[in-house]
C-alpha positions, -999 to +999 in steps of 0.1 A: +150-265-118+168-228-121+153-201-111+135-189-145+108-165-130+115-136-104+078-125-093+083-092-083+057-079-060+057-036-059+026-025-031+023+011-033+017+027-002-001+057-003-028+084+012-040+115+003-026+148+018-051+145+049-036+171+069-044+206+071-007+223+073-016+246+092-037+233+127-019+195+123-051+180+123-059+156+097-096+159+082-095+117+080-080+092+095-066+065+072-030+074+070-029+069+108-053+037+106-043+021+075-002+024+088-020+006+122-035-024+106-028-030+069+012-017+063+024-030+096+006-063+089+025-064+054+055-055+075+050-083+103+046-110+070+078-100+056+095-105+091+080-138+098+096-154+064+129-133+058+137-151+022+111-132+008+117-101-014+094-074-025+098-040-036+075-008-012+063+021-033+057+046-003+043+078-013+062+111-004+030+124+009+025+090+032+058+092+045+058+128+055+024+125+070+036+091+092+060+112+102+043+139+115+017+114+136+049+096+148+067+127+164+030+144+173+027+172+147-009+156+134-043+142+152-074+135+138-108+136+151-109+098+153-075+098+172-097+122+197-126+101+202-103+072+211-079+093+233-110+108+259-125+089+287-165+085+278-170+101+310-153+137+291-177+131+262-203+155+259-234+145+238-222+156+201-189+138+207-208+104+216-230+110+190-200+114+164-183+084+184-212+063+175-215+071+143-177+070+138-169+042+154-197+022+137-187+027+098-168-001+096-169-033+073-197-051+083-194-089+070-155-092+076-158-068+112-186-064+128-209-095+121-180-121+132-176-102+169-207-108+191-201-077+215-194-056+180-230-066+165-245-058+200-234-025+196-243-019+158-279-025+169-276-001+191-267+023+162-304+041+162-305+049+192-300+086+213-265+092+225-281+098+262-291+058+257-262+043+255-239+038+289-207+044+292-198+008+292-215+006+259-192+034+247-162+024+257-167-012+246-172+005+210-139+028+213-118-004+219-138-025+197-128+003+170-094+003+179-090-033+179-106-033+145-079-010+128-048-026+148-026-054+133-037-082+156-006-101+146+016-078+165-004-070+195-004-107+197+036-104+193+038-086+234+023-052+224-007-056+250-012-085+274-028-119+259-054-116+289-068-085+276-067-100+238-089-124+248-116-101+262-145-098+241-163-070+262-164-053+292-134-031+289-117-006+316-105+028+309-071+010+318-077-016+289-091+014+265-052+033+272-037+002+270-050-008+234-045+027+218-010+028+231-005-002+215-022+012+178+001+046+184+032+023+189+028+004+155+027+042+135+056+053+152+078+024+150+068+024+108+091+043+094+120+029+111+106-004+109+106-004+073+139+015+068+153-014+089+138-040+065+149-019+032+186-022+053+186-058+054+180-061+017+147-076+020+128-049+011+136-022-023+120+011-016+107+029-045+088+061-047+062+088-067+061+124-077+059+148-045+023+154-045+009+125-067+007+146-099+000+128-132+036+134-148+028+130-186+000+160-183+023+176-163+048+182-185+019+189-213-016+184-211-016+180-253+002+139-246-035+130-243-045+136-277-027+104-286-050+078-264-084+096-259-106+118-275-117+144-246-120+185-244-086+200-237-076+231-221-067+259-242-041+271-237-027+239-230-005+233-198+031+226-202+050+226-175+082+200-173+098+220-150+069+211-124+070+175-131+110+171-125+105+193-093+081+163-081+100+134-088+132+151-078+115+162-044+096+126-043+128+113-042+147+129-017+117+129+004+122+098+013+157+091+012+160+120+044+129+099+060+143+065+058+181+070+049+178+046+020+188+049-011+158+048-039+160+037-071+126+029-085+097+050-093+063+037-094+045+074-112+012+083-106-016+059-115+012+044-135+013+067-161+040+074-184+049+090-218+080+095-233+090+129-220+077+116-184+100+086-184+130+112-192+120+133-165+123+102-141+157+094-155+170+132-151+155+126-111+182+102-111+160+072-106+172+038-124+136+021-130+104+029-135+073+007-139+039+012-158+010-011-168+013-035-195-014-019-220+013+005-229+040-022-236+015-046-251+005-014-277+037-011-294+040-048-299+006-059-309+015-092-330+043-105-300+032-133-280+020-117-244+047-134-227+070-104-240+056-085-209+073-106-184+110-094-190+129-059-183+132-030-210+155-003-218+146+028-224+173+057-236+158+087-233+174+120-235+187+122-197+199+091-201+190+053-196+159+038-174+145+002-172+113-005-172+090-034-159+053-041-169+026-050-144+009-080-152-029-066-151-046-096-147-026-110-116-022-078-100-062-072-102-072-103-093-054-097-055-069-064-056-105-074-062-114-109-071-093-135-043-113-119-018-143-140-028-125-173-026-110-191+001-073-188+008-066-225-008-084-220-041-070-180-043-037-191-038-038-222-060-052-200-088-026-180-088+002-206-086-011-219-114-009-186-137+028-180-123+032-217-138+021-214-167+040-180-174+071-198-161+071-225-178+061-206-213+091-188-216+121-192-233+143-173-211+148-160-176+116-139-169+102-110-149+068-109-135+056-078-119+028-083-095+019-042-090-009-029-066-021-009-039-005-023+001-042-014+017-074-012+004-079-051-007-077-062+030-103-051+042-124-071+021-104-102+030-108-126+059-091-117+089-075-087+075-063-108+043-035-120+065-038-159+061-042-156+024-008-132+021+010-154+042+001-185+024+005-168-008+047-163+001+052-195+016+035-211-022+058-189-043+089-193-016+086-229-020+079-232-060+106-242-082+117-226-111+104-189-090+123-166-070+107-135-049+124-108-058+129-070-052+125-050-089+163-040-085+171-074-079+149-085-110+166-060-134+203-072-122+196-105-133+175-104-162+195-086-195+171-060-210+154-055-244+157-023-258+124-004-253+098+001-285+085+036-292+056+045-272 
């Protein structure tokens, strides 16, 4: 069978602006953490099976902040508690330690790890009561808990000390958080060196994260949702083309790629925000499918699974659609299921859009690179990995970047919007 559908997966990798400019210290942790276990995970799937494609929003904001934990211009109180011998600890710092250290997921986490559970029941009890044994068990246990087990099974620490379950030395503690600090600063290159090889398409956002279409002028609103607006309103276009245009570059001096593509903010677009993007210089955009599915309200729904063209005053920008109900369902519902009845249920939708249209196809698979996993088994690495291999090997598919998508698939001229 030709290849009829390109499945375009687009994970958007991004974090707030954690860290106060000035000191270096981040207020949270889960740029650091999140880099540790869920985007080199992603990172370690994509090298284990190197025919498939997909397409990495990484946020300006991310990036920069990666950066600064990888060349140590940022730390975080977290980062602190892990780095100091219990025996340095003085009693706020355990308490904060226990406290800390303890707020993680509980079914997928802590209940599966005897020594883990040992020390959650523990949780009520003073600071002064727990030994340093106790302690340190809980800084590695934390640390293991936020560290791609993937690659520290790849050579990062030694197997013997993997297979401990409790019991850990100061040496073991050092060990295992050199290990965590290695994955965030080997990221960035690590990903610029898949985005070299083709297999990956970097795309980007606007600087700071701004929502473009208000942006440029709060007033856009009007036309979707009946709310108070500020008066004056806010108009400001010059601002939104100063955070794409920064966005951009941003990450093309990080990772010394090229970037084409432009996830904006929460997905939103209008038509003035789209011709900002293309005055950036960015080729494609992508935005969810209510706002396609709008301006052609009596089409059949499988018009959302091919590129669109839109002209715009700065000149020309495809766009693709994310596919809501697929996207979603990775995000919150295959979490529930096992891996075999998550990843046949979603086979089966990629079949059925396949096999309903009457032309070469995109389908844009569009959602966040973090936050689901932790509400998967082991990390949500078996289902992800199955997942690739399903698609890989179904006929008629092809995993693709967006760029790659767009090259192949002829556009139809974009709809007023």
């Amino acid at each position: 069978m030709p290849e009829l559908l390109s499945v375009c997966f687009l994970w958007h990798f991004h974090q707030p602006q954690y860290q106060d400019l000035t000191s270096g210290t981040a207020l949270l942790p889960w740029t650091r953490l999140h880099c540790a276990r869920n985007y080199a995970m992603m990172l370690e799937l994509l090298e284990e099976q190197p025919a498939v494609h997909v397409t990495i929003n990484i946020t300006p904001v991310l990036a920069t902040q990666l950066d600064a934990y990888a060349h140590g211009r940022s730390s975080d109180e977290w980062l602190e508690l892990t780095s100091t011998p219990v025996t340095r600890l003085d009693v706020d710092q355990r308490m904060r330690l226990i406290t800390l250290f303890l707020d993680v997921n509980r079914e997928r986490i802590i209940d599966p790890d005897a020594r883990y559970t040992e020390l959650y029941r523990l949780r009520n009890e003073p600071p002064g009561s727990w030994s340093e044994q106790e302690l340190r068990d809980l800084q590695c246990k934390f640390i293991l808990a936020w560290t791609c087990r993937g690659d520290l099974q790849a050579g990062l620490v030694d197997r013997t000390l993997l297979a401990k379950s409790r019991d850990y030395t100061e040496e073991d503690r050092t060990a295992l958080l050199e290990a965590q600090q290695e994955l965030v600063r080997n990221f960035l290159p690590r990903l610029a060196r898949l985005a070299a090889s083709g297999q990956i398409e970097l795309a980007t956002s606007p600087f700071a994260h701004p929502i473009i279409p208000l942006l440029i002028d709060t007033d856009v609103a009007r036309s979707v949702q009946d709310t108070p607006f500020p008066q004056p309103g806010f108009r400001h276009p010059e601002d939104a083309f100063m955070h794409l245009d920064l966005g951009k570059k941003t990450v093309e001096d990080l990772l010394h790629q090229r970037v084409q593509g432009c996830w904006p903010s929460e997905g939103s677009v209008s038509q003035d925000a789209v011709a900002e993007i293309a005055r950036a210089g960015f080729s494609w955009t992508a935005t969810d499918e209510e706002i396609l599915l709008r301006e052609l309200p009596d089409e059949p729904h499988r018009v959302l699974y091919r590129p669109y063209r839109a002209q715009t005053r700065a000149g020309e920008v495809t766009m693709v659609f994310r596919d809501r109900g697929l996207s979603d369902a990775i995000g919150f519902w295959y979490a529930s299921l096992t891996k075999e009845h998550a990843v046949g249920q979603f086979l089966d939708s990629v079949r059925s859009i396949r096999d309903a249209l009457d032309r070469p196809g995109v389908l844009s698979i569009i959602l966040d690179g973090e936050n689901a996993w932790e509400f998967y088994p082991e990390g949500g690495v078996p289902f992800l990995r199955a997942l690739y291999a399903a698609l890989a090997d179904e006929p008629g598919v092809c995993l693709s970047t967006v760029a790659e998508a767009i090259e192949r698939n002829s556009a139809t001229p974009m709809p007023d919007f």
